[in-house]
N, C-alpha and C positions, 0 to 999 in steps of 0.2 A: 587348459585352465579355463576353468568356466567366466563369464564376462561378469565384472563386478556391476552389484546397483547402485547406484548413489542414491542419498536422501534428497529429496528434490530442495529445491532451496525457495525460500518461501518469505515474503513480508507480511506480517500480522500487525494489524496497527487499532487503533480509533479514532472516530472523529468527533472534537467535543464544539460546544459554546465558548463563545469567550468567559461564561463564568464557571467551565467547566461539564457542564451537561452532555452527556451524548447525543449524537444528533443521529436519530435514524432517517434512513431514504436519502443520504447524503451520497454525489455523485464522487467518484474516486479512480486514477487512471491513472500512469504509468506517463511522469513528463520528459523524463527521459533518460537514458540509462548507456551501458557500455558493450550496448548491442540494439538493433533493430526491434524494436518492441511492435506487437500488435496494435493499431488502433480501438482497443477496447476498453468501454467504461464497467464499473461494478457498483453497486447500492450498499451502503450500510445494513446490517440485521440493527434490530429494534433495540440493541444496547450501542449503537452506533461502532459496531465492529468491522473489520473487514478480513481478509485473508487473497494475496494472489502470488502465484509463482514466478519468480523472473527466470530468465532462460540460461544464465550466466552471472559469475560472482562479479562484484561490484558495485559502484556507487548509483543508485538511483534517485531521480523526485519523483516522491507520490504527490499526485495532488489530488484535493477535494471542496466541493463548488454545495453549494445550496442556495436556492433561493436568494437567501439574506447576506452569501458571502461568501467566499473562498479561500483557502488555504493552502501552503505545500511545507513538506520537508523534506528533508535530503535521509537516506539510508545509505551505509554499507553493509554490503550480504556477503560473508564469505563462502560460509556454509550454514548449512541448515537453515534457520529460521531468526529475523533480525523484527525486533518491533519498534513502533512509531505511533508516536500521537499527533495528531493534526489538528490546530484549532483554525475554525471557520467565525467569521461575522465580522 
C-alpha cells in the first residue's frame, strides 16, 4: 500500500493596528508550541498577511512585533489550516 500524503498543516493569520489596519513588514514567529519549533522569524506581505507550517497538531502562540508594538495569540491546529488575527501597538 502506497504511503499516505497528508496536507501539511498550516497557520494563516494577520496582523492589524489597534484600529484595525494591516500592518505590513510586521515581524511574526512561532512562541511556542507542542513540539520543538525552529528559531525563525517571517514578515508580513503588504496586506499584513502571513502563512507558516507547524510541524505537528496542536496548540501554538504566534507572535508579532513592530516597531510601535507587539502582539500574540494562541492557535489550535488539528488539521489543515487554522487562522489568526493578531493585533499590534
Amino acid at each position: 500500500m502506497p504511503a499516505r500524503i497528508h496536507d501539511p498543516l498550516r497557520i494563516r493569520g494577520v496582523v492589524v493596528d489597534a484600529q484595525g489596519r494591516p500592518v505590513p513588514g510586521a515581524r511574526v514567529a512561532l512562541g511556542a508550541g507542542p513540539a520543538a519549533l525552529p528559531d525563525i522569524a517571517l514578515l508580513t506581505d503588504d496586506d499584513g498577511s502571513f502563512w507558516v507550517e507547524v510541524p505537528t497538531p496542536g496548540e501554538y502562540a504566534v507572535l508579532a512585533s513592530t516597531d510601535s508594538g507587539s502582539g500574540e495569540a494562541r492557535v489550535t491546529v488539528n488539521s489543515g489550516e487554522q487562522s489568526v488575527r493578531i493585533v499590534v501597538g
